[in-house]
C-alpha positions as CSV (number, residue, x, y, z in Angstrom):
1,X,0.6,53.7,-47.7
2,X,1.9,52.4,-44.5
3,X,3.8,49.4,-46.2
4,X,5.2,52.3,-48.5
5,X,6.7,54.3,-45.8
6,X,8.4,51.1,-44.1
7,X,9.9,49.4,-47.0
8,X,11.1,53.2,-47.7
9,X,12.5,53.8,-44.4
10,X,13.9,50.1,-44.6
11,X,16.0,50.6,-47.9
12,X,17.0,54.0,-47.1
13,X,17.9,53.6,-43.5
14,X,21.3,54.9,-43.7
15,X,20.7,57.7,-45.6
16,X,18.2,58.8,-43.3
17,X,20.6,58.1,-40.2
18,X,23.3,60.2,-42.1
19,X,21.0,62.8,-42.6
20,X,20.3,64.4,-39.6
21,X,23.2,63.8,-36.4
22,X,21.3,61.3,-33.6
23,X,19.6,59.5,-36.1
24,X,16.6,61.9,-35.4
25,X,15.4,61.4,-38.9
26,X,14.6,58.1,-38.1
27,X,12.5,58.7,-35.0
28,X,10.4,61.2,-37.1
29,X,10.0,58.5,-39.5
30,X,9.1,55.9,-37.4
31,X,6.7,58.7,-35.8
32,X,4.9,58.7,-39.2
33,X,4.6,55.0,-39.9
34,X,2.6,55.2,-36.7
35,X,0.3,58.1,-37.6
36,X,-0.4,56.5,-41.1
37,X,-1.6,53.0,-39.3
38,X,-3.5,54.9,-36.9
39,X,-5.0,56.7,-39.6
40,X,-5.5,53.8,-41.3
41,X,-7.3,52.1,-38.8
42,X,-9.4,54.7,-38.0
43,X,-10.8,55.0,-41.4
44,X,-11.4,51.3,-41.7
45,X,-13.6,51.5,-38.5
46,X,-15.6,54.7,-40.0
47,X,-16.0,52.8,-43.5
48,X,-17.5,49.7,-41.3
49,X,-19.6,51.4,-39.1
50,X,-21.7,53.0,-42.0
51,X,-21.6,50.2,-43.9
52,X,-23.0,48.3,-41.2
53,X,-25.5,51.4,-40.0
54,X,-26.9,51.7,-43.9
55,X,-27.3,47.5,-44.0
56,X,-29.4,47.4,-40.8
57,X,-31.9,50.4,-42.2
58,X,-32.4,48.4,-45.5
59,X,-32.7,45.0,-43.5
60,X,-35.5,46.4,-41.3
61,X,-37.2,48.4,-44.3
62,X,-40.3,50.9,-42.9
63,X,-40.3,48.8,-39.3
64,X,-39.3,51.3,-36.7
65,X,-39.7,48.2,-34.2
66,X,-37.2,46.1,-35.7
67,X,-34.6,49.0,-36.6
68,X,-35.1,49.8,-32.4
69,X,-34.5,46.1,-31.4
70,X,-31.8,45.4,-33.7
């Protein structure tokens, strides 16, 4: 989505320039590419922190002692 938003704001830069006086458009835009990747990244870390939490329960099975250590 991220790569979506650049190559879009890349290929339409002067439009968006011409659209609003300042080139304010632009700073909104560049605003959002950095929300997306911060969205992005934050999902990625949820997705591998339960992946990793659910492994370590199966790993260690009915051992209480092992799931504490590890």
């Amino acid at each position: 989505m991220c790569a979506g938003v650049i190559f879009t704001v890349i290929t339409m830069k002067s439009r968006i320039e011409a659209t609003w006086e300042g080139g304010s458009l632009l700073y909104v835009c560049y605003a959002g590419i950095i929300l997306v990747a911060i969205v992005s990244t934050l999902a990625s870390m949820a997705t591998s922190i339960a992946v990793q939490k659910d492994w370590i329960v199966v790993i260690c099975g009915r051992d209480k002692q092992l799931l504490a250590s590890m």
